[in-house]
VODOMI-665455 format. One record per residue: residue number from 1; residue in three letters; x, z, y of N, C-alpha, C in turn. Coordinates in Angstrom, 3 decimals, always signed. Layout:
<pts>
+-----+-----+----------+----------+----------+----------+----------+----------+----------+----------+----------+
|   i |  aa |     n.c1 |     n.c3 |     n.c2 |    ca.c1 |    ca.c3 |    ca.c2 |     c.c1 |     c.c3 |     c.c2 |
+-----+-----+----------+----------+----------+----------+----------+----------+----------+----------+----------+
| NUM | ALA |        X |        Z |        Y |        X |        Z |        Y |        X |        Z |        Y |
...
+-----+-----+----------+----------+----------+----------+----------+----------+----------+----------+----------+
</pts>
This chain:
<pts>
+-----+-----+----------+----------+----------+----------+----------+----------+----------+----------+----------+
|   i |  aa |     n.c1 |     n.c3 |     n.c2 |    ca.c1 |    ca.c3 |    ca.c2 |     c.c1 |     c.c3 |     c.c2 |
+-----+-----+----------+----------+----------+----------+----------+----------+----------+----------+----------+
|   1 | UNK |  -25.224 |  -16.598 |   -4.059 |  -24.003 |  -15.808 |   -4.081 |  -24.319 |  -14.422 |   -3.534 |
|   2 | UNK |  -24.454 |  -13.115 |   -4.271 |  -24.109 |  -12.050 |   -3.663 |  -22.812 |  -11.424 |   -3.280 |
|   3 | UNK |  -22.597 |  -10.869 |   -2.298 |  -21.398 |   -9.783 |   -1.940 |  -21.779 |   -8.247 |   -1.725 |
|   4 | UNK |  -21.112 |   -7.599 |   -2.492 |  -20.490 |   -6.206 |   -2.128 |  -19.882 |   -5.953 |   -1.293 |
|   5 | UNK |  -19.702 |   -5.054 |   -0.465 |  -18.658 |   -4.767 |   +0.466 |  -18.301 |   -3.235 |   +0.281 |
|   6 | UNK |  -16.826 |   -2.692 |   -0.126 |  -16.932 |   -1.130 |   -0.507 |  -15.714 |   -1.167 |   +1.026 |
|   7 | UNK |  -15.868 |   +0.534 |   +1.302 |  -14.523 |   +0.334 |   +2.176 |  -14.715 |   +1.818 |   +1.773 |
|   8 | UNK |  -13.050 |   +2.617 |   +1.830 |  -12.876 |   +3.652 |   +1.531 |  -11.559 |   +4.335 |   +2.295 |
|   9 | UNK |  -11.848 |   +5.617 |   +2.514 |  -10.450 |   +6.080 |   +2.984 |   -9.238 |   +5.817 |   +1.907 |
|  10 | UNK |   -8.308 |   +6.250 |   +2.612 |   -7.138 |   +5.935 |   +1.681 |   -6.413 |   +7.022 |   +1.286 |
|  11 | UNK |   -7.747 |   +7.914 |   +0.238 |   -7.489 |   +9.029 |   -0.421 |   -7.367 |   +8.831 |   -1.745 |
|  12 | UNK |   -6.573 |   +9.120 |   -2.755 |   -6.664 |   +8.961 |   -4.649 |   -7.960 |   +9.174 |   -4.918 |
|  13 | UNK |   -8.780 |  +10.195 |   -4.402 |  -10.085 |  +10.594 |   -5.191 |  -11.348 |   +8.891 |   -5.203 |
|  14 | UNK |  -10.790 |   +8.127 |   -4.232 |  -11.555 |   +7.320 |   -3.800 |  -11.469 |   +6.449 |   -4.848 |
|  15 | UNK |  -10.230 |   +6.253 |   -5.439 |  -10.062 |   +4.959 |   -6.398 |  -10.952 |   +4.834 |   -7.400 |
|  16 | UNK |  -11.264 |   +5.871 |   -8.197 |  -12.587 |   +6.239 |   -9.218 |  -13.715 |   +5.324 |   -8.884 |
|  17 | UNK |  -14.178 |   +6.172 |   -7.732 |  -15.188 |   +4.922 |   -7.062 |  -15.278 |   +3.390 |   -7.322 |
|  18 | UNK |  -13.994 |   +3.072 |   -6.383 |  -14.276 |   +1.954 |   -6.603 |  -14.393 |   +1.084 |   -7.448 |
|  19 | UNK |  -13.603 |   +1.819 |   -9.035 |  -13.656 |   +1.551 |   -9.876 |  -15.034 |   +1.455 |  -10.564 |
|  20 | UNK |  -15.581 |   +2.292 |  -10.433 |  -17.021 |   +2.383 |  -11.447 |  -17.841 |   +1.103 |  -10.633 |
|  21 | UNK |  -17.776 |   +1.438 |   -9.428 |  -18.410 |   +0.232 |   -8.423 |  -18.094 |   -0.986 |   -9.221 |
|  22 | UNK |  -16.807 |   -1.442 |   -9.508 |  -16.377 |   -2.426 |   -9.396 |  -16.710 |   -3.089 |  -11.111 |
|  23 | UNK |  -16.969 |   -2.250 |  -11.807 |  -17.978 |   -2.708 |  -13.326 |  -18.947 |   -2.281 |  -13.055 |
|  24 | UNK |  -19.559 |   -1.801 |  -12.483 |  -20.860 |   -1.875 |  -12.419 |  -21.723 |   -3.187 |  -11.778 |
|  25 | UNK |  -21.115 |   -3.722 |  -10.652 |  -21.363 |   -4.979 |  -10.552 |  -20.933 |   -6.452 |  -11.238 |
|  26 | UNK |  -19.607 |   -6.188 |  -11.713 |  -19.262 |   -7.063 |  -12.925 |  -20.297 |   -6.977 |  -14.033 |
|  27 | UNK |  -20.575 |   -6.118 |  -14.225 |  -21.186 |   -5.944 |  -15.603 |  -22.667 |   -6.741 |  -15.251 |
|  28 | UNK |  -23.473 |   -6.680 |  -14.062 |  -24.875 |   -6.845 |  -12.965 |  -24.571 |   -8.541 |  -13.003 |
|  29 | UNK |  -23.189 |   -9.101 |  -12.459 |  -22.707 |  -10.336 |  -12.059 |  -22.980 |  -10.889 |  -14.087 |
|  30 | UNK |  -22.726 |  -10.432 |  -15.046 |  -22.485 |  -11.191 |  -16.226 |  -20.860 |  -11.202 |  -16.727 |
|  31 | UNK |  -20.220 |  -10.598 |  -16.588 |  -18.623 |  -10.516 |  -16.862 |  -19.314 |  -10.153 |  -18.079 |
|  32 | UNK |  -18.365 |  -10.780 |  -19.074 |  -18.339 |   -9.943 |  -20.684 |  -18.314 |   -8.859 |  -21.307 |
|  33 | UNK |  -19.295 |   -8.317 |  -21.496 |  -18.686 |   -6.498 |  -21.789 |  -17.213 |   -5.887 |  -22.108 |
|  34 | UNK |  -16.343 |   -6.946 |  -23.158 |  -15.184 |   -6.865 |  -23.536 |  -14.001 |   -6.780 |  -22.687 |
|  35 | UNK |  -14.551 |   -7.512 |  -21.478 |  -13.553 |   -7.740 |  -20.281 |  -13.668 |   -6.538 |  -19.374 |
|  36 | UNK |  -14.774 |   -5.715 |  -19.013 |  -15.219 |   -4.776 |  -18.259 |  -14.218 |   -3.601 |  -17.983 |
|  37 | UNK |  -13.168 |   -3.042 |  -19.610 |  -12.154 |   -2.374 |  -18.962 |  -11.019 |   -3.172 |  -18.190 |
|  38 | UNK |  -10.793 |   -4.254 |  -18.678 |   -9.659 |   -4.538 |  -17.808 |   -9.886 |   -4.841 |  -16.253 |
|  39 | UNK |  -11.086 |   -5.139 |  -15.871 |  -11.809 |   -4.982 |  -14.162 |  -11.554 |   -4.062 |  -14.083 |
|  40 | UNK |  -11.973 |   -2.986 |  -14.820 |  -11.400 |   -1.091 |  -14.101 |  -10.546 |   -0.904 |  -13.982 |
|  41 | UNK |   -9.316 |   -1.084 |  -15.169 |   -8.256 |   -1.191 |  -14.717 |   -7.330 |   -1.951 |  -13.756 |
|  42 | UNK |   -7.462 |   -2.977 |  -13.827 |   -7.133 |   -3.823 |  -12.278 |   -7.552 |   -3.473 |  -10.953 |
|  43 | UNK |   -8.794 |   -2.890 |  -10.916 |   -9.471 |   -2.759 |   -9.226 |   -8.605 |   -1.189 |   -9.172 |
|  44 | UNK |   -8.442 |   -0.624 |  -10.287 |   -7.704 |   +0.842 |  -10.210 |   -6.255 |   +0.551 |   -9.747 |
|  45 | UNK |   -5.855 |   -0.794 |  -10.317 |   -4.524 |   -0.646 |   -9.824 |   -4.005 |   -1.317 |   -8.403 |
|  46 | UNK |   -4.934 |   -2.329 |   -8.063 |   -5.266 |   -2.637 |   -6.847 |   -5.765 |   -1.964 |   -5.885 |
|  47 | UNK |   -5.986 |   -0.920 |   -5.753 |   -6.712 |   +0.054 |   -5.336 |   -5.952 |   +1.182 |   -4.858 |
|  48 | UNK |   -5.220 |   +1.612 |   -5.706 |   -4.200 |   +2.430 |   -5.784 |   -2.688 |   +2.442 |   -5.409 |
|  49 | UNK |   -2.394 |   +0.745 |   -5.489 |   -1.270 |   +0.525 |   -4.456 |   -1.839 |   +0.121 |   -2.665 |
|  50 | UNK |   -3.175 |   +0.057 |   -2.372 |   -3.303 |   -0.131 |   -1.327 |   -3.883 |   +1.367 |   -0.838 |
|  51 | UNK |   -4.023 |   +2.105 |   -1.818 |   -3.731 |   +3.593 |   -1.473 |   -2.777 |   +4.008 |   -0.894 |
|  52 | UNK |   -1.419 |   +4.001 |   -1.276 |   -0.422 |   +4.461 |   -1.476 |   +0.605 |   +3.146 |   -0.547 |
|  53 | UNK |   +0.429 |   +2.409 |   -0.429 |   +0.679 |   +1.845 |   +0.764 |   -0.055 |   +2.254 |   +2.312 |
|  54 | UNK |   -1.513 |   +1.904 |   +2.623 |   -1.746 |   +2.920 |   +3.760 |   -1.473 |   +4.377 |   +4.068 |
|  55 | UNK |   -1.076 |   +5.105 |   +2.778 |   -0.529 |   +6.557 |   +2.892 |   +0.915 |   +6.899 |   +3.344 |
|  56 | UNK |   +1.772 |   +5.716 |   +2.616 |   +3.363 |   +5.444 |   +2.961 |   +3.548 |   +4.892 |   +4.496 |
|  57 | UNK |   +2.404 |   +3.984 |   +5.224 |   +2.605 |   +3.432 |   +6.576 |   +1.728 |   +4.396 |   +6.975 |
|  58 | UNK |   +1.220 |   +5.368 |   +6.654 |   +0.338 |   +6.391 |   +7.562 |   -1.145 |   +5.518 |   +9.167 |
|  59 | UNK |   -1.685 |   +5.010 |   +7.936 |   -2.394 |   +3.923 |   +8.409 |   -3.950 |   +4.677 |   +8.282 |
|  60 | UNK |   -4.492 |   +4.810 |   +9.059 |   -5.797 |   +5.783 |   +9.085 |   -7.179 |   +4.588 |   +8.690 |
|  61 | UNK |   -6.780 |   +3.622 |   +8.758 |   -7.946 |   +2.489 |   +8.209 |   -8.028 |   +2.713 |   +6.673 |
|  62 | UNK |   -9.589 |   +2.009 |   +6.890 |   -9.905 |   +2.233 |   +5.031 |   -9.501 |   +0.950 |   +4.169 |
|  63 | UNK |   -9.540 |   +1.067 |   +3.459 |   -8.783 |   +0.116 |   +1.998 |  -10.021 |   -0.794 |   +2.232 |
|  64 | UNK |   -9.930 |   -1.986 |   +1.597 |  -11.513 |   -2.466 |   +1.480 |  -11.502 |   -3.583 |   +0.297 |
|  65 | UNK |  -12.565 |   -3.616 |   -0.106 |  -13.104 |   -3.920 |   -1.641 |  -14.066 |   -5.323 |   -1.276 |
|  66 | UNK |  -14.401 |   -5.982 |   -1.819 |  -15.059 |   -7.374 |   -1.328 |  -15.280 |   -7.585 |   -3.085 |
|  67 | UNK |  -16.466 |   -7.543 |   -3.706 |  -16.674 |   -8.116 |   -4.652 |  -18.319 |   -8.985 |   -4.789 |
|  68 | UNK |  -17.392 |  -10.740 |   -5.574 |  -18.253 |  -11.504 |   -5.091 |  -19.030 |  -12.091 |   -6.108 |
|  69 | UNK |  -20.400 |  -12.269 |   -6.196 |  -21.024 |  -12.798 |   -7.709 |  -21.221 |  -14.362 |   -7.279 |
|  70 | UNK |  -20.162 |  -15.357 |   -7.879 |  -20.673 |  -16.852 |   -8.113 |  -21.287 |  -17.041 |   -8.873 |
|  71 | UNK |  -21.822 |  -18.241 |   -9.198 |  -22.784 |  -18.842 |  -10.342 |  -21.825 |  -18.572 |  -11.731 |
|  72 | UNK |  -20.532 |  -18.533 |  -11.593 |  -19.489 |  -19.119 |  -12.858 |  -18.304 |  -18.200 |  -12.470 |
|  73 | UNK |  -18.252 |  -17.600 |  -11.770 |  -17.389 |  -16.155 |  -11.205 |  -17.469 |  -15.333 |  -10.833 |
|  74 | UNK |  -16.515 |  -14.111 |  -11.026 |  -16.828 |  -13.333 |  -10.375 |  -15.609 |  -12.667 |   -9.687 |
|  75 | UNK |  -15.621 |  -12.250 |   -8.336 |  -14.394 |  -12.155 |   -7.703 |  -14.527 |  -11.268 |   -7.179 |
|  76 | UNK |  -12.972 |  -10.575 |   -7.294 |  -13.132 |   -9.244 |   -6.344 |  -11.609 |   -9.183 |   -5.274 |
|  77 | UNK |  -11.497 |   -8.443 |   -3.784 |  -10.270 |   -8.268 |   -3.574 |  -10.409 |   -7.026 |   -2.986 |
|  78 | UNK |   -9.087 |   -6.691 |   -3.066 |   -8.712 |   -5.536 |   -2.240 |   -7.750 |   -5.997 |   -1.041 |
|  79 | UNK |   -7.706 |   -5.863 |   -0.421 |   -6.995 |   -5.847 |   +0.846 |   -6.616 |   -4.524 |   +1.409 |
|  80 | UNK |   -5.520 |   -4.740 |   +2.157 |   -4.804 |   -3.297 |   +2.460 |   -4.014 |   -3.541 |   +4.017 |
|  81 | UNK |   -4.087 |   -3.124 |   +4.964 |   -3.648 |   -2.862 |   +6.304 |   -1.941 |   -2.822 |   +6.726 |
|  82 | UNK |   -1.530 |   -2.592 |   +5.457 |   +0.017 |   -1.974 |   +5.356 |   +0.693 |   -3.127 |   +5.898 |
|  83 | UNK |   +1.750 |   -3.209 |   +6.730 |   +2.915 |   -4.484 |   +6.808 |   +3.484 |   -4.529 |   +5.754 |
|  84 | UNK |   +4.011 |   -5.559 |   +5.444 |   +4.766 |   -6.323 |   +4.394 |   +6.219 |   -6.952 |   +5.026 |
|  85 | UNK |   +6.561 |   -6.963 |   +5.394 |   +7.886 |   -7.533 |   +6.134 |   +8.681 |   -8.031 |   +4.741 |
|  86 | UNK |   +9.564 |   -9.097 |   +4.326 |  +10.077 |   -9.243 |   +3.429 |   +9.531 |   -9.234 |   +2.672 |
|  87 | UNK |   +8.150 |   -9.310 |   +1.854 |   +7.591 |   -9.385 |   +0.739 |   +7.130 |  -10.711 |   -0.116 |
|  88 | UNK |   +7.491 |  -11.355 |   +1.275 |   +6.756 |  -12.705 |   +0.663 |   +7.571 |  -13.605 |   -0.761 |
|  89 | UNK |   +8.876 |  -13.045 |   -0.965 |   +9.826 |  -13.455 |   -2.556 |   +8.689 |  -13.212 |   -3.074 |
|  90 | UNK |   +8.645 |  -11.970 |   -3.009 |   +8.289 |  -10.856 |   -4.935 |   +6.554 |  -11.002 |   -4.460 |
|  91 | UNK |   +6.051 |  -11.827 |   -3.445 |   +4.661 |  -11.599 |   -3.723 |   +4.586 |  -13.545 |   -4.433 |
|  92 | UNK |   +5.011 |  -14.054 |   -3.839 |   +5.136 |  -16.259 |   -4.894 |   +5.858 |  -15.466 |   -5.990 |
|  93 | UNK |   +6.442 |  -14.331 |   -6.395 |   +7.227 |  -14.196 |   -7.926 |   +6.046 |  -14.158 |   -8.795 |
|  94 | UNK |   +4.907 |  -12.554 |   -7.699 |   +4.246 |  -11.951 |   -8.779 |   +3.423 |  -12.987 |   -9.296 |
|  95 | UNK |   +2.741 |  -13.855 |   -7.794 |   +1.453 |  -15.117 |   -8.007 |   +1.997 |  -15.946 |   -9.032 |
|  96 | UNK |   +3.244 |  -16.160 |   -8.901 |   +3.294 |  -17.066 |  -10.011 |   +3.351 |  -16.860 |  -11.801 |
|  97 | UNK |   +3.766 |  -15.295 |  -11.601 |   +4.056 |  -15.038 |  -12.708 |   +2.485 |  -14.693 |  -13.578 |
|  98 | UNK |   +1.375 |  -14.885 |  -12.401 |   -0.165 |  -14.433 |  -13.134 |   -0.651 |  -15.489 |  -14.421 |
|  99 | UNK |   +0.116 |  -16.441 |  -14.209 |   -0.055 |  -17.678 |  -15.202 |   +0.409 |  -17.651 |  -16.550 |
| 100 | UNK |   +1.840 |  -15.897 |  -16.555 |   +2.308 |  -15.762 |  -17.651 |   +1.392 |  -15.252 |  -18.472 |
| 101 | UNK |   +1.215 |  -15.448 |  -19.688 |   +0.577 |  -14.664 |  -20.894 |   +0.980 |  -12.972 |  -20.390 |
| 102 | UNK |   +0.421 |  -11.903 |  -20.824 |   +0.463 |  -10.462 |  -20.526 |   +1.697 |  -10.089 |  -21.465 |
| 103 | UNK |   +2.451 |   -9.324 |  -21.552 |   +3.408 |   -8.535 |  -22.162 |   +4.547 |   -9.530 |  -21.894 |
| 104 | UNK |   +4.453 |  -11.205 |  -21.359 |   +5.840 |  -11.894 |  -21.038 |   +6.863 |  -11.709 |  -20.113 |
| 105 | UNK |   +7.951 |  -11.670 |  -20.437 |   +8.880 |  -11.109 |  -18.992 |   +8.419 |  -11.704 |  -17.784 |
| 106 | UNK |   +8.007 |  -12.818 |  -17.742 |   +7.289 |  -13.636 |  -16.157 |   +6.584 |  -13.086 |  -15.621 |
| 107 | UNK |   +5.738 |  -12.155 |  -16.636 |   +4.629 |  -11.150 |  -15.846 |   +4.642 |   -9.845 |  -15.978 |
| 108 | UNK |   +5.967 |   -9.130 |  -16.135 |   +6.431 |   -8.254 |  -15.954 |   +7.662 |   -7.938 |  -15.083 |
| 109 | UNK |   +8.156 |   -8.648 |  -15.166 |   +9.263 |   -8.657 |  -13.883 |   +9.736 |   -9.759 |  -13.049 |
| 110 | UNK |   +8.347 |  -10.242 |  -12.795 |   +7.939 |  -11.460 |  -11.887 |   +8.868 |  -10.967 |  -10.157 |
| 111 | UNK |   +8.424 |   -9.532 |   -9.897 |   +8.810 |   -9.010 |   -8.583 |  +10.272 |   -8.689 |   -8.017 |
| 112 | UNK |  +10.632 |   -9.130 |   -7.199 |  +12.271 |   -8.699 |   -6.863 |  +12.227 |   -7.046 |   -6.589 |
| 113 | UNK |  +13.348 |   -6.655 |   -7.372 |  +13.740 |   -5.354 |   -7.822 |  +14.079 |   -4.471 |   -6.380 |
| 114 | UNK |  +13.603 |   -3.408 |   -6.120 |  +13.377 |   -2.300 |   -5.073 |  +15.180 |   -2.107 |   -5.015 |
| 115 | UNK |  +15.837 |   -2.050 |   -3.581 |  +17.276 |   -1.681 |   -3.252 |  +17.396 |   +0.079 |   -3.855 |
| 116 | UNK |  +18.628 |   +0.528 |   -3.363 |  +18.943 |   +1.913 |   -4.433 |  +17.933 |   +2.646 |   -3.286 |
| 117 | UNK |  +18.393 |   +2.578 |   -1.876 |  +17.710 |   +3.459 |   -0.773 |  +16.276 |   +3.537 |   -0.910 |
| 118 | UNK |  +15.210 |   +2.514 |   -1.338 |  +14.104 |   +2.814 |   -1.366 |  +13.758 |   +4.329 |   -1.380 |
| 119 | UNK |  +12.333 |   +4.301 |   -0.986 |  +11.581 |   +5.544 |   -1.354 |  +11.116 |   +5.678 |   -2.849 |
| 120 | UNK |  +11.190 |   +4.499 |   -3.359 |  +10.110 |   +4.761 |   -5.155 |   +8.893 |   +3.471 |   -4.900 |
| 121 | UNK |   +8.601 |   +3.246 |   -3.387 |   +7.335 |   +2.885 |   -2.775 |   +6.945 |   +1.617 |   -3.598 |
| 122 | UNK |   +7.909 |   +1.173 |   -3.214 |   +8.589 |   -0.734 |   -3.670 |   +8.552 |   -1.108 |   -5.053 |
| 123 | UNK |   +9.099 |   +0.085 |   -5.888 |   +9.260 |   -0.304 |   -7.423 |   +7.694 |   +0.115 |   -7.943 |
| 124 | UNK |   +6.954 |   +1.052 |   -7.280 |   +5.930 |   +1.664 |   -7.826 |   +4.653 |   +0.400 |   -7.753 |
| 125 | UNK |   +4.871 |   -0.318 |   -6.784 |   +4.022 |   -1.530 |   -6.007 |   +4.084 |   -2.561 |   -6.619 |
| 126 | UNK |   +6.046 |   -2.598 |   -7.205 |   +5.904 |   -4.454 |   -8.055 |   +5.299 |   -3.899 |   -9.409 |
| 127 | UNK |   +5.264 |   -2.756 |  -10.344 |   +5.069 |   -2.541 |  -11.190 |   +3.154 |   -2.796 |  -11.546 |
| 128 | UNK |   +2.643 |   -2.185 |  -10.120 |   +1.107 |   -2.153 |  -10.285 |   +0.945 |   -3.872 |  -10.142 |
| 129 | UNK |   +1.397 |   -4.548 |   -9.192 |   +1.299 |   -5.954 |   -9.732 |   +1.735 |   -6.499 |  -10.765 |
| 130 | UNK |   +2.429 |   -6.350 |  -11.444 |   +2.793 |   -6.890 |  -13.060 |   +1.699 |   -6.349 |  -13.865 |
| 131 | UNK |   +1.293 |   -5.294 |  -14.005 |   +0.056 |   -4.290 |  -15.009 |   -1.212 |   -5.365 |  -14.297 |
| 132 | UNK |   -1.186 |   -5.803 |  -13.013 |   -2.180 |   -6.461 |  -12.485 |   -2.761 |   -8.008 |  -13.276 |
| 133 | UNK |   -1.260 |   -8.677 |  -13.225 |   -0.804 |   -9.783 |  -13.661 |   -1.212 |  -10.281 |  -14.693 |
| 134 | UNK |   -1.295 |   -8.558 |  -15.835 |   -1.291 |   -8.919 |  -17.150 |   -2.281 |   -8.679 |  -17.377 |
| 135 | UNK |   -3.103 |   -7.981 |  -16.877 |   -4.679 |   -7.423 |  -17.161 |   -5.725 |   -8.955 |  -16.841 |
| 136 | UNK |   -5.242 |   -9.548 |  -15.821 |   -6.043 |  -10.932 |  -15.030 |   -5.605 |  -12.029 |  -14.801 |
| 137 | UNK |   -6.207 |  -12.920 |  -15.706 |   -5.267 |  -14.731 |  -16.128 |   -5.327 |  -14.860 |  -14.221 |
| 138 | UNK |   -6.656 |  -14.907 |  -13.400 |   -6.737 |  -15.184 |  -12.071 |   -6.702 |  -14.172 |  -11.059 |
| 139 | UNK |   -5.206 |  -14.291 |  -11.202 |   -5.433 |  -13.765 |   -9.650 |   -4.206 |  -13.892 |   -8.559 |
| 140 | UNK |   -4.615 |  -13.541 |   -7.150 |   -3.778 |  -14.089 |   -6.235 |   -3.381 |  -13.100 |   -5.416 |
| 141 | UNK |   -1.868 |  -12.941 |   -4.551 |   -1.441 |  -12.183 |   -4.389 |   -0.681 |  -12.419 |   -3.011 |
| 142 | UNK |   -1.244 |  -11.942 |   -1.709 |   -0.817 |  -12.388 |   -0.755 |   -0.104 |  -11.474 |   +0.353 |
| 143 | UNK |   +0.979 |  -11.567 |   +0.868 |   +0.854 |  -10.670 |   +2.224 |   +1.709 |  -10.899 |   +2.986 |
| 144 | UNK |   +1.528 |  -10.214 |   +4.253 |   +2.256 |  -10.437 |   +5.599 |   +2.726 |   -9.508 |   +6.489 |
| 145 | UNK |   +2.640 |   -8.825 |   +7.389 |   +3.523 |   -7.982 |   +8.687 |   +2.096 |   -7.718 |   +8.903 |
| 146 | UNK |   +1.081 |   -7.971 |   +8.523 |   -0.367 |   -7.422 |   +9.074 |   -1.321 |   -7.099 |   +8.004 |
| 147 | UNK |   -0.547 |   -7.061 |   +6.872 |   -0.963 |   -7.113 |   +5.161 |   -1.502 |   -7.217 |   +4.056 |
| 148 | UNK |   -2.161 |   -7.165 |   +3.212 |   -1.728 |   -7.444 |   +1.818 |   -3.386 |   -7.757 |   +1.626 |
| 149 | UNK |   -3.267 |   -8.562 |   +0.445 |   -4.725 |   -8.852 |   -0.168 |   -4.495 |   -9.341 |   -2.067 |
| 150 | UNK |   -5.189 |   -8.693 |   -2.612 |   -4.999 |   -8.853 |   -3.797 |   -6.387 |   -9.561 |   -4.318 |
| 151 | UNK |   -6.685 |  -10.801 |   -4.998 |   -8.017 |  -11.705 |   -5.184 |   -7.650 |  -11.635 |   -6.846 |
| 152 | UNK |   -8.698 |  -11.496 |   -7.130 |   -8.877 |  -11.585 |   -8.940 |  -10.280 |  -11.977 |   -8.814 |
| 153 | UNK |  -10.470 |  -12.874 |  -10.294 |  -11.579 |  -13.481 |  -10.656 |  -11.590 |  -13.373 |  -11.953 |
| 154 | UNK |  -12.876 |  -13.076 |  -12.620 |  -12.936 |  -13.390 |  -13.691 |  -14.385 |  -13.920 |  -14.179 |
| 155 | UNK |  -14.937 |  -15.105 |  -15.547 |  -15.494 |  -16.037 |  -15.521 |  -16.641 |  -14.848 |  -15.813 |
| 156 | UNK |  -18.575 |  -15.657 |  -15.733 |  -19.439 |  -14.814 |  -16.062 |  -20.258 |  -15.953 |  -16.806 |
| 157 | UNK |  -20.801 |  -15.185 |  -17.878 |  -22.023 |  -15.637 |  -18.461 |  -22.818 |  -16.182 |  -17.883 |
| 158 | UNK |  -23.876 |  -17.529 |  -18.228 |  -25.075 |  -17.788 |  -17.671 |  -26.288 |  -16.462 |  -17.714 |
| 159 | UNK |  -26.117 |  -15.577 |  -18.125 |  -27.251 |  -14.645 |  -18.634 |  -27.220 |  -13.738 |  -18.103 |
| 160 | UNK |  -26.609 |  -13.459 |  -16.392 |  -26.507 |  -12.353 |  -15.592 |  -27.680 |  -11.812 |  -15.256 |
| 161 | UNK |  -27.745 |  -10.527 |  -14.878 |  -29.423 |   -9.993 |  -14.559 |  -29.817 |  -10.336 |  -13.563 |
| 162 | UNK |  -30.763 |  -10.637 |  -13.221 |  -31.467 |  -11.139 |  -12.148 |  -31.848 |   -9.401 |  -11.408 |
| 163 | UNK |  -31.742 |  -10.039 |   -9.853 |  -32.175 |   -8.321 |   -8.871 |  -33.662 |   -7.783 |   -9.599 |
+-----+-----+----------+----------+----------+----------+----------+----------+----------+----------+----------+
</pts>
């Protein structure tokens, strides 16, 4: 089993990064070439709400990236520092709704809907988990008052490159 470990401030310019990082070792691990944008796009959007969550709680810790090569997987998470208070509905909505096929209402509006007062923060957050949802049959979606972790997997070829 290898691991990656990325950690990054919780600046926009950073997300790129982790993105290319994050197929570049998929691609190293054996992920399918075909599958390779939707890893970019997912670690981008995972990435980017734990951006924009440590930026909204003004949280000076870095975002952090964990991507893992199994024999038969390959897994990546992001985790994010931010509290979650009340999240735990719309985070069993989104997890559950990862099981929906992509473009189905289950995995599009899996998340309980942001009150009028919000900042934008809330609706901008369930949305990157639904785009999440639909991009990745596996993945898991967790958080708490000490916060958030987003786990996606996706399967790899026997024919990964050897170091």
């Amino acid at each position: 089993m290898a691991t990656v470990e990325l950690l990054f401030s919780a600046l926009p310019e950073h997300v790129r990064t982790a993105r290319l990082v994050a197929a570049a070792v998929a691609r190293r691990a054996g992920v399918d070439e075909a599958v390779l944008d939707e890893v970019r796009l997912a670690v981008g959007e995972a990435c980017s709400r734990a951006v924009s969550l440590h930026r909204s709680h003004e949280i000076a810790g870095p975002v952090k990236v964990v991507l893992t090569e199994d024999e038969k997987k390959f897994s990546i998470e992001v985790a994010d520092d931010a509290p979650h208070p009340g999240v735990m509905a719309a985070t069993a909505a989104a997890a559950s709704g990862s099981a929906a096929p992509a473009g189905s209402p289950a995995s599009s509006a899996s998340a309980a809907p942001a009150t009028p007062d919000d900042s934008g923060v809330d609706s901008e957050d369930d949305m990157g988990l639904a785009v999440i949802s639909g991009l990745v049959d596996d993945v898991e979606v967790t958080a708490s008052e000490t916060g958030g972790l987003i786990r996606m997997s996706w399967p790899t070829t026997s024919s990964s490159v050897a170091p």
